[in-house]
MOPAC internal coordinates of N, CA, C and O (Angstrom, degrees):
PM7 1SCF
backbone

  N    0.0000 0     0.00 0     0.00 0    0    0    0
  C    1.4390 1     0.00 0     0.00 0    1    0    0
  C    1.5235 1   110.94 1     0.00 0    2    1    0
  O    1.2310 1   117.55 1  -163.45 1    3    2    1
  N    1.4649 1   122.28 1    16.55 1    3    2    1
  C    0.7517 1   125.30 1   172.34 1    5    3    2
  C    1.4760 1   131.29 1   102.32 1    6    5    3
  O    1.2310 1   128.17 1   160.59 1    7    6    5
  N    1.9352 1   101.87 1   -19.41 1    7    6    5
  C    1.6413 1   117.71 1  -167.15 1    9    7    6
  C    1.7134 1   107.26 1  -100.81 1   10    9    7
  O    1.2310 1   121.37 1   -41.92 1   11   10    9
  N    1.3975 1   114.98 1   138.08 1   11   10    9
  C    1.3346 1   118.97 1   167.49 1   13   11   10
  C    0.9541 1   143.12 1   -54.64 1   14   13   11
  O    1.2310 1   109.27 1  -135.68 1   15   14   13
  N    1.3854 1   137.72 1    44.32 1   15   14   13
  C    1.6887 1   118.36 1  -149.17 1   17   15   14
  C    1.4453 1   111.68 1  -135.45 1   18   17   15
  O    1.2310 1   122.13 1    -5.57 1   19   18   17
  N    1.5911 1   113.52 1   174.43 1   19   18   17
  C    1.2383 1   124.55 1  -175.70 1   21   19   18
  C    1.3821 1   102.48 1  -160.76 1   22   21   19
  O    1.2310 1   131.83 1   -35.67 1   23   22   21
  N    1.7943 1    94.77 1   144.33 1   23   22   21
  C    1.6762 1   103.60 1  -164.95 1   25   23   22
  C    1.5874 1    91.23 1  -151.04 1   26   25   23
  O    1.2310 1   131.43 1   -36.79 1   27   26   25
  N    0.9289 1    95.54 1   143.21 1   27   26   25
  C    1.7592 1   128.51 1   169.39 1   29   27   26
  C    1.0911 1   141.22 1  -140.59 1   30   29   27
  O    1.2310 1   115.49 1   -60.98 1   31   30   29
  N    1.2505 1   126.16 1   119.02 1   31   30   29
  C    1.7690 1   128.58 1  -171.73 1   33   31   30
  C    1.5659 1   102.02 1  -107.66 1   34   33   31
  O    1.2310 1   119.44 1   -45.15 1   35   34   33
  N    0.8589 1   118.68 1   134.85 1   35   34   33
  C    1.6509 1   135.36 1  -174.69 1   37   35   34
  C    1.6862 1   100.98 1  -117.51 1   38   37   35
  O    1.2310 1   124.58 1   -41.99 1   39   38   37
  N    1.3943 1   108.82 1   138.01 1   39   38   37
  C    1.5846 1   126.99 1  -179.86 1   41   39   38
  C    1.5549 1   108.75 1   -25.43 1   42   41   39
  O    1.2310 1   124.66 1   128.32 1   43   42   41
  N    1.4474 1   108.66 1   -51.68 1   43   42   41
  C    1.4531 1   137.14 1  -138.21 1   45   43   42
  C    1.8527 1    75.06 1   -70.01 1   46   45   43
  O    1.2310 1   123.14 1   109.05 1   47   46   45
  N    1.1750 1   111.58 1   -70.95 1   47   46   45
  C    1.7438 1   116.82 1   179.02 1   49   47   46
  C    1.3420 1    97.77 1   139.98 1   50   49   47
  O    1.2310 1   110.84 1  -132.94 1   51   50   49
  N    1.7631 1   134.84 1    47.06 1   51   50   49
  C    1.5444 1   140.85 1  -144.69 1   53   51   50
  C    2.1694 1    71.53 1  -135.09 1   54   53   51
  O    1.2310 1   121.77 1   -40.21 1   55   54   53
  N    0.5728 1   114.22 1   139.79 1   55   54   53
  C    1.7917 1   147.09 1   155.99 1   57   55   54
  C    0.9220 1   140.01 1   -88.71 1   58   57   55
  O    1.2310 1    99.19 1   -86.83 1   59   58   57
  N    1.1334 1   155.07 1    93.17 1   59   58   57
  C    1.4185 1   145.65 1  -147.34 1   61   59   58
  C    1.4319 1    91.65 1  -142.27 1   62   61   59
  O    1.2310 1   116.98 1   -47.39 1   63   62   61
  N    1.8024 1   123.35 1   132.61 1   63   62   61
  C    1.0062 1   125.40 1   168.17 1   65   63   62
  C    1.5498 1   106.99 1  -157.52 1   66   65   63
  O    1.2310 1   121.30 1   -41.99 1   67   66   65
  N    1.3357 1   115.12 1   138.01 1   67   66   65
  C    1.7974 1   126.12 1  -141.84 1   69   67   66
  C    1.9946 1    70.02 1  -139.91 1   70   69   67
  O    1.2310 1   137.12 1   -32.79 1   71   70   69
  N    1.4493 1    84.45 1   147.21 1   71   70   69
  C    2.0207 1   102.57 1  -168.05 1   73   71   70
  C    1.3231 1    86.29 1  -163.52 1   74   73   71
  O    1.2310 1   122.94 1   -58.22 1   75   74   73
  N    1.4531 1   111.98 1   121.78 1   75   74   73
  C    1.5751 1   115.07 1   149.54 1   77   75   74
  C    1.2216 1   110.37 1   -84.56 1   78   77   75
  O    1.2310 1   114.89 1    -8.60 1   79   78   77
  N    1.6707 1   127.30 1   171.40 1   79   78   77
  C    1.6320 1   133.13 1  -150.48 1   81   79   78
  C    1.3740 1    73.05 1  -126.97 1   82   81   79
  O    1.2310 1   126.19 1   -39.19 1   83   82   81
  N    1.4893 1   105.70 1   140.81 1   83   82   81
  C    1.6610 1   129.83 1   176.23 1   85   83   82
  C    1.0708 1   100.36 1   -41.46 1   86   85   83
  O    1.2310 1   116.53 1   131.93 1   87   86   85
  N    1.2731 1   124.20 1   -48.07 1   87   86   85
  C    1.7098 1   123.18 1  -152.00 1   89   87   86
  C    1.6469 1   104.33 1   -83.74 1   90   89   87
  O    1.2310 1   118.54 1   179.32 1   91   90   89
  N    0.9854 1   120.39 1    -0.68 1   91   90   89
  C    1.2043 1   101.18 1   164.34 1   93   91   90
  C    2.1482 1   121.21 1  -120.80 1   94   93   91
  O    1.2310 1   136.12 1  -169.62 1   95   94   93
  N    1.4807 1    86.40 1    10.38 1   95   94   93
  C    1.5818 1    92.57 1   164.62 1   97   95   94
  C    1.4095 1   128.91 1  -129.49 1   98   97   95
  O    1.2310 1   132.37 1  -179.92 1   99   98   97
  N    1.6292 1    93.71 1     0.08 1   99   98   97
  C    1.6110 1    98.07 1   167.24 1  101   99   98
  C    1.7688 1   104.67 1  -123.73 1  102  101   99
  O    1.2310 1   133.82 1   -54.01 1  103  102  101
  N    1.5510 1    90.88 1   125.99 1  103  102  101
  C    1.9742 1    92.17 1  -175.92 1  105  103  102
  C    1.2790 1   109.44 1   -98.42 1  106  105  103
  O    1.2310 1   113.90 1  -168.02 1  107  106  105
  N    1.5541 1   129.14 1    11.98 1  107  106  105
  C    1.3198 1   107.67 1   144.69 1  109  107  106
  C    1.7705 1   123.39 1   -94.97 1  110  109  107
  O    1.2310 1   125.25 1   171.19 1  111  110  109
  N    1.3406 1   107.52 1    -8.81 1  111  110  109
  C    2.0017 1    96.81 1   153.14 1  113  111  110
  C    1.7756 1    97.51 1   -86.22 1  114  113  111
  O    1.2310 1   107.04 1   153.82 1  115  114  113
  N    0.7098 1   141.74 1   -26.18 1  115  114  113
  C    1.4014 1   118.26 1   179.55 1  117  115  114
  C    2.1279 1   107.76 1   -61.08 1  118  117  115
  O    1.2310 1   130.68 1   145.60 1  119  118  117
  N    1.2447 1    97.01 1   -34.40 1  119  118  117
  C    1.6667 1   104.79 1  -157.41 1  121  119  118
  C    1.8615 1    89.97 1   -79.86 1  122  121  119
  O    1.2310 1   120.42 1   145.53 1  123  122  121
  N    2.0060 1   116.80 1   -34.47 1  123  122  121
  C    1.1644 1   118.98 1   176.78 1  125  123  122
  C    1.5778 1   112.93 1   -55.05 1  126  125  123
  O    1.2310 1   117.34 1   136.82 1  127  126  125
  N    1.5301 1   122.67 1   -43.18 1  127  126  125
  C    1.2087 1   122.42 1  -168.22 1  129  127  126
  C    1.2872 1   110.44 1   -83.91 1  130  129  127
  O    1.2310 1   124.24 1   131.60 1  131  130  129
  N    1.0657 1   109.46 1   -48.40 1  131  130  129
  C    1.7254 1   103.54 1   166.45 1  133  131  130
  C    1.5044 1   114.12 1   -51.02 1  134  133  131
  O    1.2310 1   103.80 1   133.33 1  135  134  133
  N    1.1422 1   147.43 1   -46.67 1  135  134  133
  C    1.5773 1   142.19 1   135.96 1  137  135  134
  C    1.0888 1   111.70 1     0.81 1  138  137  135
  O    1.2310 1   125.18 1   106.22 1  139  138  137
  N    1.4681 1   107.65 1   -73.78 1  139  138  137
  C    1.5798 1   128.58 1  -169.02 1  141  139  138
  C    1.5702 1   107.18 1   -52.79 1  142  141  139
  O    1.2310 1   127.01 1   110.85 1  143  142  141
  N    1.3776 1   104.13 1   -69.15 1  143  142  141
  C    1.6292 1   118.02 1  -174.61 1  145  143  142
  C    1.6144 1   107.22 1   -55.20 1  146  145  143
  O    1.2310 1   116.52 1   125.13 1  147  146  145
  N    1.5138 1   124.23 1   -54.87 1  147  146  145
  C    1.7955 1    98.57 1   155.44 1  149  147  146
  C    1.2684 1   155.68 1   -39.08 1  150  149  147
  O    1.2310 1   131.39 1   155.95 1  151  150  149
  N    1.4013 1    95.63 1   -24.05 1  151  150  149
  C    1.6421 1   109.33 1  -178.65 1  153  151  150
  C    1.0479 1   104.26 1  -110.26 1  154  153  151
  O    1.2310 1   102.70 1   169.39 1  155  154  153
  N    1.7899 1   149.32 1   -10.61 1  155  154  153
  C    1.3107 1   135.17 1   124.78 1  157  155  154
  C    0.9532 1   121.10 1   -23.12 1  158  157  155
  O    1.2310 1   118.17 1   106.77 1  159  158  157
  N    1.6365 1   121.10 1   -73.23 1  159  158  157
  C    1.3506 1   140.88 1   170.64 1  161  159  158
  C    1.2524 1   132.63 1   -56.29 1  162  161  159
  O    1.2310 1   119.63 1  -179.65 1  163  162  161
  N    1.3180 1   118.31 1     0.35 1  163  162  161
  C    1.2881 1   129.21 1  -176.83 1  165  163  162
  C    1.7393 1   125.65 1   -24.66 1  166  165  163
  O    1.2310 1   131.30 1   124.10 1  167  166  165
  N    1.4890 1    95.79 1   -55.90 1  167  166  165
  C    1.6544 1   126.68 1   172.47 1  169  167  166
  C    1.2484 1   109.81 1   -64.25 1  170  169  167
  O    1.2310 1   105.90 1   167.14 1  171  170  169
  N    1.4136 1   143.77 1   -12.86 1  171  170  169
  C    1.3008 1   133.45 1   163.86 1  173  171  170
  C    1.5780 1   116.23 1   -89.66 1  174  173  171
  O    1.2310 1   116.57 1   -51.27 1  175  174  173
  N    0.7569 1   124.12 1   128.73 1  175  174  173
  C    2.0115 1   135.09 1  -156.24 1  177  175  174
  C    1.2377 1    83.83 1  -112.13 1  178  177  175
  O    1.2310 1   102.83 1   152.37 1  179  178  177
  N    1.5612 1   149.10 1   -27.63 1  179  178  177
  C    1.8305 1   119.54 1  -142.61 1  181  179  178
  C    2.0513 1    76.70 1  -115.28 1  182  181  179
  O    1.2310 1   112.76 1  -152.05 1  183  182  181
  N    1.1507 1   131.27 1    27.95 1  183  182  181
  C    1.6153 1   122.81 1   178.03 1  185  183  182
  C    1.6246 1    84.80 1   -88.62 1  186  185  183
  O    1.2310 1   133.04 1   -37.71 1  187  186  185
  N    1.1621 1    92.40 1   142.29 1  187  186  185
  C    1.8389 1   127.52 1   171.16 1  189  187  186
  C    1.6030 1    89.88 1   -96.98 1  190  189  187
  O    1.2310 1   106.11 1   -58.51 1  191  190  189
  N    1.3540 1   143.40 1   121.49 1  191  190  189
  C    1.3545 1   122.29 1  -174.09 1  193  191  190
  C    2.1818 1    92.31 1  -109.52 1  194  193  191
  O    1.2310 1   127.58 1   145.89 1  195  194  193
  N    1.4045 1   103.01 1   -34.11 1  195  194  193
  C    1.4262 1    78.54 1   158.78 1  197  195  194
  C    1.3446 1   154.16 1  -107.96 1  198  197  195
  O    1.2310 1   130.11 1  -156.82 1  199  198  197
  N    1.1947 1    98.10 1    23.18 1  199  198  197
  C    1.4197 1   109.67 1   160.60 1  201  199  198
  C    1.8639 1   105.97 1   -95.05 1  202  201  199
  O    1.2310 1   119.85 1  -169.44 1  203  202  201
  N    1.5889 1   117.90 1    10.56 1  203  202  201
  C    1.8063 1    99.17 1   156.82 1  205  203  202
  C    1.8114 1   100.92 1   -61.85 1  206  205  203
  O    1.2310 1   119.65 1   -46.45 1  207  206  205
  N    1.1464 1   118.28 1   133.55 1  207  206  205
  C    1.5735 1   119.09 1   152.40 1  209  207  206
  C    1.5004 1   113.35 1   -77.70 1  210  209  207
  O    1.2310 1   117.01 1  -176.08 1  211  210  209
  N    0.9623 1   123.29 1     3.92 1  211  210  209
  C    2.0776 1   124.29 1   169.38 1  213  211  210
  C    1.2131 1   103.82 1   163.07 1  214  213  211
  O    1.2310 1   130.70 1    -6.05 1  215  214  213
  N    1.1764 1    96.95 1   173.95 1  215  214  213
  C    1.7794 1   130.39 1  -176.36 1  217  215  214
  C    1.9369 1   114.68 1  -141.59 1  218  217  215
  O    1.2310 1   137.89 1   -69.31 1  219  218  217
  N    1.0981 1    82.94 1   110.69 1  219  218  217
  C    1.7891 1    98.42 1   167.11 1  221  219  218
  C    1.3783 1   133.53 1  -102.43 1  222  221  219
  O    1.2310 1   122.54 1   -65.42 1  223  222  221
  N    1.5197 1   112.75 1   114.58 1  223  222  221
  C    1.9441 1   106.57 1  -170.14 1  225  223  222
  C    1.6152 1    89.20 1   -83.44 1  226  225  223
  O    1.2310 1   132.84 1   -57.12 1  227  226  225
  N    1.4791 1    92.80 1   122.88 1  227  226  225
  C    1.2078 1   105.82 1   149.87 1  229  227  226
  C    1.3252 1   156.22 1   -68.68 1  230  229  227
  O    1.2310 1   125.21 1  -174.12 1  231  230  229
  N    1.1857 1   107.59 1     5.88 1  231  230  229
  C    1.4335 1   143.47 1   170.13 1  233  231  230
  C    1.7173 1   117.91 1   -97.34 1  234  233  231
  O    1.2310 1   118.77 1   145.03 1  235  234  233
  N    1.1045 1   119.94 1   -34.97 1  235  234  233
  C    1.5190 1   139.62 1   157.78 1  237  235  234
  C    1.6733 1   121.59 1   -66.62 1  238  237  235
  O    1.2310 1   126.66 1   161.58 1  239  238  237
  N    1.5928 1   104.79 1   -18.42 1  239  238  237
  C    1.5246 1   127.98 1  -162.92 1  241  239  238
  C    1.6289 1   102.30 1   -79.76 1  242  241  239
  O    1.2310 1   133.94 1   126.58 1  243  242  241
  N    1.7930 1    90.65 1   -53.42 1  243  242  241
  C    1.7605 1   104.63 1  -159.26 1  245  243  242
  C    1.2645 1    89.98 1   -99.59 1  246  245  243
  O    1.2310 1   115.12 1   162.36 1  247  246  245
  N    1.6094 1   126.85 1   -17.64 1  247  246  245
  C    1.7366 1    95.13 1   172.21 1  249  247  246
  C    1.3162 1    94.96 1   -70.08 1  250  249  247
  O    1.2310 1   115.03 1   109.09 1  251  250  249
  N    1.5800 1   127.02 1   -70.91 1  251  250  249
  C    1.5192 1   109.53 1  -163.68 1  253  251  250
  C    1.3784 1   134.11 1    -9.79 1  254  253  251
  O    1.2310 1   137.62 1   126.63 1  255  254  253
  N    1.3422 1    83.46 1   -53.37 1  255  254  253
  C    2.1040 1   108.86 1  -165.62 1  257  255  254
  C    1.4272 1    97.13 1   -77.55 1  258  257  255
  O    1.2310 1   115.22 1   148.75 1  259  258  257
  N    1.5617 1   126.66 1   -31.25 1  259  258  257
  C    1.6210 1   114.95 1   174.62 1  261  259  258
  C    1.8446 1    96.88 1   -72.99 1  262  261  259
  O    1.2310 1   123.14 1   128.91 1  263  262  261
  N    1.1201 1   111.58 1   -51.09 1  263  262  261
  C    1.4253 1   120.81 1  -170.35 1  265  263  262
  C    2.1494 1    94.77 1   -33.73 1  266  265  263
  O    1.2310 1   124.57 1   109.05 1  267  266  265
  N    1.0764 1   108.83 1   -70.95 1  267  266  265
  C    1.3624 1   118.53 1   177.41 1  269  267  266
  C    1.6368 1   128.27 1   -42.64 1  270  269  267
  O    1.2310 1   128.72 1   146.93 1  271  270  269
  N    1.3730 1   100.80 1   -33.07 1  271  270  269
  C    1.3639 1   118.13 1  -174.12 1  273  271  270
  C    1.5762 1   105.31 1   -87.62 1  274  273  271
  O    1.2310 1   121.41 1   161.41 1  275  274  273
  N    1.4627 1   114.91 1   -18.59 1  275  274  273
  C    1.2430 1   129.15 1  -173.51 1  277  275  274
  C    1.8276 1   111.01 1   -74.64 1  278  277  275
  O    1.2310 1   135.18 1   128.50 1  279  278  277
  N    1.6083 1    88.24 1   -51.50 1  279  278  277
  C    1.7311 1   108.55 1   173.75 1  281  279  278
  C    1.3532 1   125.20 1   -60.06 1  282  281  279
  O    1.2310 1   124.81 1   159.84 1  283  282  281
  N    1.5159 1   108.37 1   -20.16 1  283  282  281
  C    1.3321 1   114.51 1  -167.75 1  285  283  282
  C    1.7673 1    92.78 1  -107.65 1  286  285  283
  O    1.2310 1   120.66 1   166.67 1  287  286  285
  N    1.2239 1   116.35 1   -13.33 1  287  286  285
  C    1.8031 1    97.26 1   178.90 1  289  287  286
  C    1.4492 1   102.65 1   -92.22 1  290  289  287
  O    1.2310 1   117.55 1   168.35 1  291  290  289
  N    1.7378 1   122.27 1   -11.65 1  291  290  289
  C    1.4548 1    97.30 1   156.44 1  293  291  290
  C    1.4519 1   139.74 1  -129.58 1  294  293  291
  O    1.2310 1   146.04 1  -140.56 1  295  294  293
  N    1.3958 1    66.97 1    39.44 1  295  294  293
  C    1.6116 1    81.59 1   161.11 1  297  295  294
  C    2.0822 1   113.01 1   -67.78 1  298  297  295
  O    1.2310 1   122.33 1   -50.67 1  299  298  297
  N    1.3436 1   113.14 1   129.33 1  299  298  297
  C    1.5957 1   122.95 1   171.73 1  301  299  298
  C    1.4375 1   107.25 1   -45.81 1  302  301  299
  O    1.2310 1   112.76 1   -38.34 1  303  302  301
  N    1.1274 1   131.29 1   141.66 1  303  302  301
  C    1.2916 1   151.07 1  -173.88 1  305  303  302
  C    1.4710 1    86.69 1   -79.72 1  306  305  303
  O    1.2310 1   117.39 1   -23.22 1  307  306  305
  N    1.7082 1   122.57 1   156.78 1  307  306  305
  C    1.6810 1   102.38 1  -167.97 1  309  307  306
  C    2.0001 1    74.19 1  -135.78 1  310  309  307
  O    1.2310 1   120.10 1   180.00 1  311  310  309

């Protein structure tokens, strides 16, 4: 589906789950936000735009991280 990830449950009942962020494995949201972030920025003249090394939506950031925080409050007490 397109998303990076890896998850593991260990006996003990410990979780481990590793997620890459869209923006750095899909290069047309990387090429969208950089779009985005120029034409925000329009009014700043002294941006080097390729020397940014990436762009992160911050809105994609804290759902993830709520998304995660969500999974882990219901998870059953073991």
């Amino acid at each position: 589906m397109g998303s990076i990830e890896y998850w593991h449950l260990y006996q003990s009942g410990q979780f481990v789950h590793f997620a890459a962020l869209r923006e750095a494995t899909d290069r047309q949201w990387k090429e969208k936000l950089q779009q985005d972030t120029m034409s925000h920025l329009r009014h700043c003249a002294d941006i080097v735009w390729n020397a940014v090394p990436g762009y992160i939506s911050l809105v994609n950031l804290v759902y993830t991280i709520t998304e995660h925080f969500e999974f882990a409050d219901v998870a059953p007490p073991i």
